[in-house]
C-alpha positions as CSV (number, residue, x, y, z in Angstrom):
1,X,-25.8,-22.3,-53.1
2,X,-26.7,-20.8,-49.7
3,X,-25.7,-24.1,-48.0
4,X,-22.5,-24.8,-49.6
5,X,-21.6,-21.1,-49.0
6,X,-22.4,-21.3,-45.1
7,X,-20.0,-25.2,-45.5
8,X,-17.4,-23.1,-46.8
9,X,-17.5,-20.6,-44.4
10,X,-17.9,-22.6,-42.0
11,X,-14.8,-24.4,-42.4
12,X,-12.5,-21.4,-42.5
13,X,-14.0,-20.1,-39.1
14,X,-13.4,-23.6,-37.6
15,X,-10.0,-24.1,-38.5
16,X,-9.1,-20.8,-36.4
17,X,-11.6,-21.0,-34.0
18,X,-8.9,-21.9,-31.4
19,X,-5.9,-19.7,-32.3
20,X,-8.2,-16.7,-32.5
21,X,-9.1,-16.4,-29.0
22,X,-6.5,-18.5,-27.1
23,X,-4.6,-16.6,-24.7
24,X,-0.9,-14.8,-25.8
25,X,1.9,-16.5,-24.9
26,X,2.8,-16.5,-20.9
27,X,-0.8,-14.2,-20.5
28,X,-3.6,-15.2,-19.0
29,X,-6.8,-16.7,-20.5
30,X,-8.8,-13.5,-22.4
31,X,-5.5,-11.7,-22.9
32,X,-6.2,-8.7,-25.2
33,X,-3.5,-9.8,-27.4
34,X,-4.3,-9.8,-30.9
35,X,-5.0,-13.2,-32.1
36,X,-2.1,-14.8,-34.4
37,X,-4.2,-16.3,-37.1
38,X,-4.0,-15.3,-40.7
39,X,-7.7,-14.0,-42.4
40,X,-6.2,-12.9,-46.2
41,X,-8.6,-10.4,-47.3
42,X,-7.9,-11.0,-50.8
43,X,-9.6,-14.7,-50.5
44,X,-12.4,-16.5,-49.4
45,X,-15.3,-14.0,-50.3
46,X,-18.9,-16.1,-50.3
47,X,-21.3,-13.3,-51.7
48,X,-24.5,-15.5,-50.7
49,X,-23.6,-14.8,-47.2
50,X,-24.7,-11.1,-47.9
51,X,-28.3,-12.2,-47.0
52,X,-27.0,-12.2,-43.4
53,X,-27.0,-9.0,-43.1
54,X,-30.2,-7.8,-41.6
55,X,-29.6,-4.0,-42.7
56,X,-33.1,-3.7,-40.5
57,X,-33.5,0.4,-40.3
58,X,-34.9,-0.4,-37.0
59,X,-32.5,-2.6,-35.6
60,X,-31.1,-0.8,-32.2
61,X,-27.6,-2.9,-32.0
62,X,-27.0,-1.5,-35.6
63,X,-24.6,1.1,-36.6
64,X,-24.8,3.0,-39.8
65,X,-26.4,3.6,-43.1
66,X,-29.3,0.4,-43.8
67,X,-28.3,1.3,-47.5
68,X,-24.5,0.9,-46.6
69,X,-22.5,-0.9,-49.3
70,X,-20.7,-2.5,-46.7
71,X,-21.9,-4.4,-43.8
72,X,-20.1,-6.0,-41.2
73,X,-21.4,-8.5,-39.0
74,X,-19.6,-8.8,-35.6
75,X,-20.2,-12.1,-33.5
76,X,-18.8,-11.5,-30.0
77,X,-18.6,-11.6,-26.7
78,X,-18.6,-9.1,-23.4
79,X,-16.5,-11.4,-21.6
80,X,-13.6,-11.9,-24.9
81,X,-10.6,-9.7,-24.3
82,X,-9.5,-9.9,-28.3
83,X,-13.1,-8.7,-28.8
84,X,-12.8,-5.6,-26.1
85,X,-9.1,-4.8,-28.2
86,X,-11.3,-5.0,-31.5
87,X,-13.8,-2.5,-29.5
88,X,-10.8,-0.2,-28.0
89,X,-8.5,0.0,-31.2
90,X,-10.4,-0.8,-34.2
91,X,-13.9,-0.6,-34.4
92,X,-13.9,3.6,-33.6
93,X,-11.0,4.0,-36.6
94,X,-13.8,2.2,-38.5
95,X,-16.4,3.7,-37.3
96,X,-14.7,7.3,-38.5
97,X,-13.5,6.5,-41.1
98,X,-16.3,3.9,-43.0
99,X,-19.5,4.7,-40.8
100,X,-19.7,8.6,-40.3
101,X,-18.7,8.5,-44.4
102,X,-21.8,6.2,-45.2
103,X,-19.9,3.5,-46.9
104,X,-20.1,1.1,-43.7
105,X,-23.0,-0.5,-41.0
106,X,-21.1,-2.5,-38.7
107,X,-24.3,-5.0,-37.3
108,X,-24.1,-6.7,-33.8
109,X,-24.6,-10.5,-33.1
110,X,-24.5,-11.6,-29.5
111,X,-22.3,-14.5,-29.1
112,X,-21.8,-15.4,-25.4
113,X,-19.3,-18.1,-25.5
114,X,-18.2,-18.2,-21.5
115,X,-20.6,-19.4,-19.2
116,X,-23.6,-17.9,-17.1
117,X,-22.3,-14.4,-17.4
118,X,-21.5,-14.1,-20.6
119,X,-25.5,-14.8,-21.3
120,X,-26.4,-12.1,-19.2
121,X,-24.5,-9.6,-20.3
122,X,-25.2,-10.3,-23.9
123,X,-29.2,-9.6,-22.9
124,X,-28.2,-6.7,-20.9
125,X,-26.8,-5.0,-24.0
126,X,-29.8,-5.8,-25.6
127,X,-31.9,-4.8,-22.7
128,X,-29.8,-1.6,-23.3
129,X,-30.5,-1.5,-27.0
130,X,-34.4,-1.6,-26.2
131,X,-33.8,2.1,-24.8
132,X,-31.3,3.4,-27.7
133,X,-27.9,2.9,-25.8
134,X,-26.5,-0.3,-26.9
135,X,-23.1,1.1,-28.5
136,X,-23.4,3.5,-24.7
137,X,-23.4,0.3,-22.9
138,X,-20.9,-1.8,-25.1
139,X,-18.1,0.9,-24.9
140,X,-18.9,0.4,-20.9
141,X,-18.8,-3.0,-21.0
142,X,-15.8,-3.2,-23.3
143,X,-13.5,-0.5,-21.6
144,X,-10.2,-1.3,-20.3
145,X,-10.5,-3.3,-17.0
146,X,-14.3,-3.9,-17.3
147,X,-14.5,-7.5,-17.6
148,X,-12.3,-8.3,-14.8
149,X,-15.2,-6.7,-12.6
150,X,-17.5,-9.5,-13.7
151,X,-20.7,-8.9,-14.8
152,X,-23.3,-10.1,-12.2
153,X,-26.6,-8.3,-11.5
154,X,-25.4,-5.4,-9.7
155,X,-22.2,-4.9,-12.2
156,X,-25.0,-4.9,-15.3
157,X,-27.1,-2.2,-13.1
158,X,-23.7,-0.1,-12.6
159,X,-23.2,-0.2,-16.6
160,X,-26.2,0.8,-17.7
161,X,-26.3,3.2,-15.2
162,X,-22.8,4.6,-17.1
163,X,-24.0,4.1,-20.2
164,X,-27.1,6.7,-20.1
165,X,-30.0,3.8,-20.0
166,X,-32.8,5.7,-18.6
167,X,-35.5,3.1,-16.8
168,X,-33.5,1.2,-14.7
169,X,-36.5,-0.8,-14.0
170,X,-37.5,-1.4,-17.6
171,X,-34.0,-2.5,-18.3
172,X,-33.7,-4.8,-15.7
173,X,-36.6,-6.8,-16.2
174,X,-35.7,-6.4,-20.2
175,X,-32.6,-8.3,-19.1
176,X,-34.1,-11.5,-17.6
177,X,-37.2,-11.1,-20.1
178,X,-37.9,-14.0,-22.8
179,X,-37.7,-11.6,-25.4
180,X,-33.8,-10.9,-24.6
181,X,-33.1,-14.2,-24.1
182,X,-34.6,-15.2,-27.3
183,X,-33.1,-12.3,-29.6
184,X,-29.8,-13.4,-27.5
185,X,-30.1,-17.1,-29.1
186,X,-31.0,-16.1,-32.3
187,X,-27.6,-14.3,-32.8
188,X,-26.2,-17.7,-31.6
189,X,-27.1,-20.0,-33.6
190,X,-26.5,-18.0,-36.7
191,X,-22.8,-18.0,-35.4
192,X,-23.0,-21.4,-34.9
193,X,-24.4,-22.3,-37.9
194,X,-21.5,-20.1,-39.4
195,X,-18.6,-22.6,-37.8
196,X,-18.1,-19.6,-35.8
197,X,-16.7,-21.0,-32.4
198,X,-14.9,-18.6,-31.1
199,X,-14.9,-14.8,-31.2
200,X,-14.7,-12.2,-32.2
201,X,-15.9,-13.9,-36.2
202,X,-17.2,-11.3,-38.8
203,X,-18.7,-11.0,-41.8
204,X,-17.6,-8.4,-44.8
205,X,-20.2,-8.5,-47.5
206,X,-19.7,-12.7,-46.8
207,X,-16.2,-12.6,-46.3
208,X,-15.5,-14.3,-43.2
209,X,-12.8,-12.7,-40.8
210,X,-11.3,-14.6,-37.4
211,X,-9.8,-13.1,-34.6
212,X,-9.3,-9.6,-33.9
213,X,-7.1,-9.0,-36.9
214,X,-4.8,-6.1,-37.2
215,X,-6.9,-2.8,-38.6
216,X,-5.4,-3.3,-41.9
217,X,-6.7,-6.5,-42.5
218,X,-10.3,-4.8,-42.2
219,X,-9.6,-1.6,-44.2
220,X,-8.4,-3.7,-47.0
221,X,-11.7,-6.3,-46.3
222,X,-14.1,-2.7,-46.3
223,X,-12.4,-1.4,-49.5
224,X,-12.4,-4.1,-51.3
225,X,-16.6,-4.8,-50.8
226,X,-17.2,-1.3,-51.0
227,X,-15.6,-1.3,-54.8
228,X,-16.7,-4.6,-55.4
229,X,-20.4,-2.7,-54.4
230,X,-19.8,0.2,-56.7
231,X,-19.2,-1.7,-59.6
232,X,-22.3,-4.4,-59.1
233,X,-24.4,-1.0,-59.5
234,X,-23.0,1.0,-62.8
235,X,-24.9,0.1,-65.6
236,X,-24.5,-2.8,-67.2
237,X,-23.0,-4.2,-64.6
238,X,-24.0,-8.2,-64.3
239,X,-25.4,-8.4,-67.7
């Protein structure tokens, strides 16, 4: 059941994997354009993906409630601008309006996609996380105009430095450590494994979502889960 849920999934995320990150029209590559793909909420829903969700009370690139009804998994990358416009736009609405309320944990996968520096800035974040200021260092590393700075050693040292991380030392050699760079690939290939080849890709409760979709498309995605969650537990319910 678990494989032929991950084969289904993985052929919706593959037939958008393209379209959902390619640039807009005339832009350059990484425009912050939202992608032009189509991710109906109402369809598609595999619930055996659930068990991807780590919902690990522990778990420093986590956001929200364990317990949540609702988890989203996010597979991105620092160096996407659809993921930084997901980041910017959508993800604090969420945040606000499903995570402060309890009903939502939004879960991080790194997905570095781009080359060299896409890998190190994916273990820097988790570097980051090793100290409590992941979501610090991804709103650093996701604002507006951050990856055209790049993200080479002294860039990395820079965000953490604006994002609060407080042993510069310890996060640097977190960074290049084999723990980072294992927890780093562990993300991937569950992303791979996924179809995912492109980002940003999510999970809802195992509904798979491409592209950074317009905030409707995940309100409706959240709802929907989060009733679907409410029912599962009256009594009764199942048998």
């Amino acid at each position: 059941m678990i494989v032929s849920g991950v084969a289904a999934a993985a052929v919706l995320l593959g037939v958008v994997s393209y379209t959902a990150t390619k640039p807009a029209a005339g832009g350059a590559a990484g425009s912050p354009a939202v992608a032009e793909v189509s991710a109906d909420p109402s369809a598609g829903v595999y619930p055996e993906l659930e068990a991807y969700a780590r919902r690990d009370a522990s778990d420093k690139l986590a956001l929200g409630r364990a317990d949540a009804p609702v988890v989203l998994i996010e597979y991105a990358d620092f160096k996407c601008g659809y993921c930084g416009k997901f980041a910017r736009d959508t993800e604090p609405v969420l945040v606000r309006k499903y995570v402060d309320e309890g009903i939502l944990r939004i879960e991080w996968r790194n997905f570095p996609i781009f080359g060299e520096e896409s890998e190190a800035v994916a273990r820097a974040s988790w570097a980051a996380g090793q100290q409590g200021r992941f979501w610090e260092f991804h709103q650093a590393a996701y604002a507006e105009g951050a990856k055209e700075k790049g993200f080479g050693k002294d860039r990395l040292a820079a965000l953490a430095k604006e994002a609060g991380v407080p042993d510069a030392a310890r996060f640097a050699k977190d960074t290049d450590g084999t723990a980072a760079r294992e927890a780093v690939r562990k993300d991937q290939e569950q992303g791979y494994g996924l179809g995912a080849t492109s980002t940003p890709s999510f999970l809802v409760n195992g509904r798979p979502i491409a592209g950074a979709q317009p905030l409707e498309t995940f309100t409706e995605a959240i709802e929907a889960a989060a009733k679907t969650a409410k029912a599962a537990k009256k009594p009764g319910a199942g048998q």
